[in-house]
N, C-alpha and C positions, 0 to 999 in steps of 0.2 A: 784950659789948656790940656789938662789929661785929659777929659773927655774927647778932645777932637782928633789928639794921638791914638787914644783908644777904637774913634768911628775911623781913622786913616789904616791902621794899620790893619779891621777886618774887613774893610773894602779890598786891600793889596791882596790879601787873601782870597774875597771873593773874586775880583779883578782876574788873578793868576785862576781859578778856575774855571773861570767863561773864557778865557782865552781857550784852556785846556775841552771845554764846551765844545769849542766854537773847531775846534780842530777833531776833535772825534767826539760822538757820542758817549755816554756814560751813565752809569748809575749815581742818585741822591739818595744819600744816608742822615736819617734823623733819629736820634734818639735821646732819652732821659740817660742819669745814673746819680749814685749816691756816693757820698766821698768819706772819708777817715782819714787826714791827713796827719801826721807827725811834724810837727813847726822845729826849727831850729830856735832853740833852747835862749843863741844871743839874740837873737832879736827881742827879746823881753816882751812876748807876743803870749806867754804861758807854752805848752807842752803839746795840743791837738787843738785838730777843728775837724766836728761834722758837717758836713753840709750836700749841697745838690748840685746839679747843673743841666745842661743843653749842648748837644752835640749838631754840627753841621757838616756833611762830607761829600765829596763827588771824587768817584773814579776818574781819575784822568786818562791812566792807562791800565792795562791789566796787571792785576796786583799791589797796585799802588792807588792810594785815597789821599788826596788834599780836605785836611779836617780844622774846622774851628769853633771851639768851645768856650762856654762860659758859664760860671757858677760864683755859689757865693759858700760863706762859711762860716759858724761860730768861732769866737776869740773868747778867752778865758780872762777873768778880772787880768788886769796888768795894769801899771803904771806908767803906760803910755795913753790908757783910755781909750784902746783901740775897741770898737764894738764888733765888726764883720769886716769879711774881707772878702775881695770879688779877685777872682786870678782869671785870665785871659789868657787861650793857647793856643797858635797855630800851627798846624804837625804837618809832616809830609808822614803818612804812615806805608811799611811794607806789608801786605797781607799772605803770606809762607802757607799755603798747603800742608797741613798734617793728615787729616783723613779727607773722605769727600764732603764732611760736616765739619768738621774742626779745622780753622789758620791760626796758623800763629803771627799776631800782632810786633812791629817792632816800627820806632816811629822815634822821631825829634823835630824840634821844632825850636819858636820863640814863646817867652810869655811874657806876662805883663799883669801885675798886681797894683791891687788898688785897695787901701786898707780907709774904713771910714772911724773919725772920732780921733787920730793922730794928733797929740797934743804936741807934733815937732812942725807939726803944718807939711811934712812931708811926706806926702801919702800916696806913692806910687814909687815901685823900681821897677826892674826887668829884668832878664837874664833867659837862658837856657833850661830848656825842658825836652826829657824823653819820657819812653812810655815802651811798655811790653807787656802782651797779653795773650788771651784768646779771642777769638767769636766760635762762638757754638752755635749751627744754626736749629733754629727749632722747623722751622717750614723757609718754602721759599721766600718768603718776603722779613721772616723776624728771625733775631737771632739774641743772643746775651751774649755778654764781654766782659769778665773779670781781667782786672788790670791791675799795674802798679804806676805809681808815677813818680821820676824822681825830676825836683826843679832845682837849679844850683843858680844862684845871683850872685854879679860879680862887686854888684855894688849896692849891697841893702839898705836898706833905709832906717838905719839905728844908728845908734851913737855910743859905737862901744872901738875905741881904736885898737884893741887888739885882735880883732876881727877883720878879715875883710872880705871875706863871700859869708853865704848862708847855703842852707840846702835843708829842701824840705822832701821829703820821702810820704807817698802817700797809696790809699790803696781804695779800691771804687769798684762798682759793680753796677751795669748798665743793660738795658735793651735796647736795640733799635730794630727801624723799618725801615724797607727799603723800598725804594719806587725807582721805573723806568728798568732799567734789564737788574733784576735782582736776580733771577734763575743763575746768572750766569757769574754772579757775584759770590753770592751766596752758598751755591750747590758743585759746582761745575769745579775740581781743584786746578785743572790746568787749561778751559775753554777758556780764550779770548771776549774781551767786549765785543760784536759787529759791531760796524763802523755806519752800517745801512739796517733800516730798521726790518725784522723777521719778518720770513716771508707766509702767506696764509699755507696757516696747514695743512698737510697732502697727507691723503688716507693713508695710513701705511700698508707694505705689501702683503698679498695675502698669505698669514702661516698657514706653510700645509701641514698638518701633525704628522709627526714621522710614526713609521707602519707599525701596528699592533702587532706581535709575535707572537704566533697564534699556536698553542700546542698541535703537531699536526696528528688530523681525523686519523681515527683507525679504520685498517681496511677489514675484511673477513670474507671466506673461500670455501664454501662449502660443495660436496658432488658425492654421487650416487655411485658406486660400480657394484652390478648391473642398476640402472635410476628403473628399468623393468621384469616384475620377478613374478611367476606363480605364484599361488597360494603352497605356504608349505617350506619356501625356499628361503635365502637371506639375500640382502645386500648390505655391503660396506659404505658406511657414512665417512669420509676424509677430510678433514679441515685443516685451514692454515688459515694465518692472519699477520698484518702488518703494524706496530706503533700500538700495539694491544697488549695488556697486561695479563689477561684472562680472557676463557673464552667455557662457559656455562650454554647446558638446554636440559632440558628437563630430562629427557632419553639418554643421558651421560652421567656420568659420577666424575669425570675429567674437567679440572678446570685449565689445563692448561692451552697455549696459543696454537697448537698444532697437537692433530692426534687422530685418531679412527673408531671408529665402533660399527662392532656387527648390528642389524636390525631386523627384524622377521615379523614386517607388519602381515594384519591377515585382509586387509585392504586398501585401497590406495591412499597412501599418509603423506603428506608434509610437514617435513621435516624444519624447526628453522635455529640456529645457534647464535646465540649473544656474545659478541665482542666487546670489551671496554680499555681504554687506557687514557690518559692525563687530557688528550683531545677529545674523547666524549665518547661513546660509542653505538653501533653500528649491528643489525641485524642479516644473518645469510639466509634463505629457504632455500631447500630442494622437494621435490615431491619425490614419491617410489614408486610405483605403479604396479597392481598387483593384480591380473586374472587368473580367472579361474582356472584348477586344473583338468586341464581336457579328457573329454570322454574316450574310455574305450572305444576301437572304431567299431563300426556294424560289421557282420559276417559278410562276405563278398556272396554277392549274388549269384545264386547258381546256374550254370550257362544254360543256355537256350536249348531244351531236350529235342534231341530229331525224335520224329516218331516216326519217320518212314523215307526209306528210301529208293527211287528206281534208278537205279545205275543203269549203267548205256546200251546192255543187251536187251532193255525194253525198247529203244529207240534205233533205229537204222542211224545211219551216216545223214547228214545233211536232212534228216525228217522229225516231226515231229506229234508222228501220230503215234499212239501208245499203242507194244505190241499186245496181245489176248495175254501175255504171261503178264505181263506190267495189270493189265484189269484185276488180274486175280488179289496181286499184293494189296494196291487199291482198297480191293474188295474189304479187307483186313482193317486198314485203315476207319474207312466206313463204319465199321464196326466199334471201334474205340471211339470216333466222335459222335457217334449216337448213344454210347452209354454215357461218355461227361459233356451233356450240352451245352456247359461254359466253358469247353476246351474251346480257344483259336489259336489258328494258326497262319504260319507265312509258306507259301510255294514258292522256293526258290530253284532258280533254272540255271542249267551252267552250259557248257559247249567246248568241246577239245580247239584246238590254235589253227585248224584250217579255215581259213580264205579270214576276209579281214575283220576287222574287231567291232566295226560298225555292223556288220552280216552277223558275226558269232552272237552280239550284243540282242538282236533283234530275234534269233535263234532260238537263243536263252529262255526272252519273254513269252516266244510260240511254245514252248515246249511247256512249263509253267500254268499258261490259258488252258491248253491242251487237258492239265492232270485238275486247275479248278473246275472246268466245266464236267470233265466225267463225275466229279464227288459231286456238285451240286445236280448233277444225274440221279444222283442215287440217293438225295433228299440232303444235303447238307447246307445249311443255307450261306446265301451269298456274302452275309456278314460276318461272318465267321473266319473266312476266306481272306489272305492278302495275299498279293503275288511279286515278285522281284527277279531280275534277269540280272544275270552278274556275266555271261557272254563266255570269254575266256580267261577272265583276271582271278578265278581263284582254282586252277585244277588242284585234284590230288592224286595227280599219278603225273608220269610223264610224258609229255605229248608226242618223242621222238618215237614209238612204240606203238605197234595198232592195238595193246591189249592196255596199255595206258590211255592212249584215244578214248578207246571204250566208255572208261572209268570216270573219264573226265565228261562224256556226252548225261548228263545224270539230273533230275528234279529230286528236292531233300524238302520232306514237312519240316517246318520248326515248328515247336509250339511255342506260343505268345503269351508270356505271362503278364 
């Protein structure tokens, strides 16, 4: 008879949780624990029992576990000749959130004792039991439960009339496992059981790392004024710079970010300054440019010496045959290019501004042929000789005048250096 009350009452238990199954999915919890109970003293059972047991649980709902357990226990000599004892309990337990790793356990129930070796032949009562603890989870699937247990029976199984409950107070320490959604049991302090089983894993989105904050580059400014200089001369080197702590070159004693220096390369240099600060830093060049200083000029060239001139009282108006006075000057001439045989020279012809410039131009050259061929008359040879008619574009008198006319009618040796 106790045995089948015993198998009746942890079918109702399992019964009420495959209903709770059958209506939402859920987590199974199985685990060991060890026990230390404190006996009530009337029961003439002795004063403690160590012993063991077996845990069996399923989430019905979130936060809430339907649990049924069973264990056995030593009994201390007594005068009842009780040897062990088996208690049976089935909880509705709360599981209370304290961290995301720690609930706190609170829980009551039925139980149901069964003592073996009762020399009253009655060896089984029942009564009311709670419980209060933790679960500490170690990973997601195990966790440990220190507990207390306190059972009160309304109708013990002794024989002491001035008694009429008992209560035993006791204290245990357990692991369990869990299967089917334990992440969510276990880990999760405020996630819901799903009702539908998790869906396959979706890659998660991609992190972008948020942006490196980058000390920013330094800049640097370097320029020449004049950047082109003679030998002998300077120019000014000028810098500036941005985000730079310093600014160093070898051609400076200045370490500062902005500054100038005089320079007086003695040929073309480039120049280059080192910028630095927390972003890294940064090099500037300029070059100088340096030529040479220019020569003295040359002495200007001495002008073209006339050696002879016949102005226009050797020539008639409009002719240009040389008069007997013009031969004589000639004659002179003659005379000076046969003492320096590398003298040459240019015959040039001119003409006063009567009739027109095409006529005076042609004039010019007749008058010119005219005074080469008398010298090359008189042995001066023909290489020597150049001839040029310049017409009426260059008088030196004025042509409003016949004694200007005159002046203007004229053939001039150059000599030709």
């Amino acid at each position: 008879m106790r045995m089948l009350r015993r198998l009746a009452m942890l079918v109702g238990v399992m019964a009420t949780a495959n209903v709770a199954l059958a209506q939402r999915a859920g987590t199974i919890e199985a685990g060991v624990f060890g026990h230390f109970t404190k006996l009530d003293e009337d029961v003439l059972l002795g004063s403690s029992s160590f012993g063991a047991g077996g845990r069996l649980g399923f989430f019905a709902i979130r936060h809430l576990s339907l649990e049924g357990e069973y264990s056995f226990g030593t009994i201390e000599d007594n005068v009842r000749d009780v040897s062990m004892w088996y208690p049976f309990r089935g909880l509705v337990i709360g599981h209370i959130p304290i961290t995301s790793k720690v609930k706190l356990l609170l829980g009551a129930g039925y139980k149901y004792d069964t003592w073996k070796g009762d020399t009253t032949k009655n060896q089984y009562e029942d009564g009311f039991t709670a419980i209060g603890g933790l679960r500490i989870c170690i990973n997601d699937g195990w966790s440990v439960r220190p507990e207390v247990v306190f059972d009160r029976n309304p109708s013990p199984n002794f024989q002491r009339p001035t008694t009429s409950t008992s209560t035993h107070l006791g204290f245990r320490f357990g692991i369990s496992k869990f299967f089917g959604r334990a992440n969510n049991t276990c880990i999760s302090p405020t996630g819901a059981v799903p009702m539908a089983p998790p869906p396959p894993p979706v890659a998660p989105p991609m992190q972008v790392p948020p942006p490196v904050v980058m000390a920013p580059a330094p800049t640097a400014n370097l320029t020449a004024s004049p950047s082109s200089i003679t030998a002998g001369s300077s120019a000014m080197l000028i810098w500036s710079s941005t985000n730079a702590t310093r600014c160093s070159a070898p051609w400076t004693s200045l370490t500062t970010s902005a500054g100038s220096q005089s320079v007086s390369p003695t040929s073309t240099t480039t120049y280059t300054l080192t910028c630095t600060g927390t972003g890294g830093s940064v090099n500037a060049p300029v070059t100088v440019s340096v030529t040479a200083a220019p020569a003295a000029p040359p002495p200007p060239a001495a002008p073209p010496r006339e050696i002879y001139r016949l102005d226009g009282v050797f020539f008639d108006f409009d002719m240009s045959v040389i008069k007997p006075e013009g031969r004589v000057k000639l004659d002179s001439a003659v005379t000076i290019l046969n003492r320096f045989a590398d003298m040459r020279v240019e015959i040039q012809g001119h003409t006063d501004s009567i009739a027109t410039e095409a006529y005076n131009q042609a004039l010019s050259l007749r008058r010119a042929t005219a005074v080469r061929d008398y010298l090359m008359a008189r042995g001066i040879a023909e290489s020597r000789l150049t001839m040029r008619g310049f017409g009426e574009t260059q008088p030196q008198a004025d042509n409003g005048t016949d004694a200007g006319r005159a002046l203007n009618r004229r053939v001039v040796l150059i000599e030709v250096r």
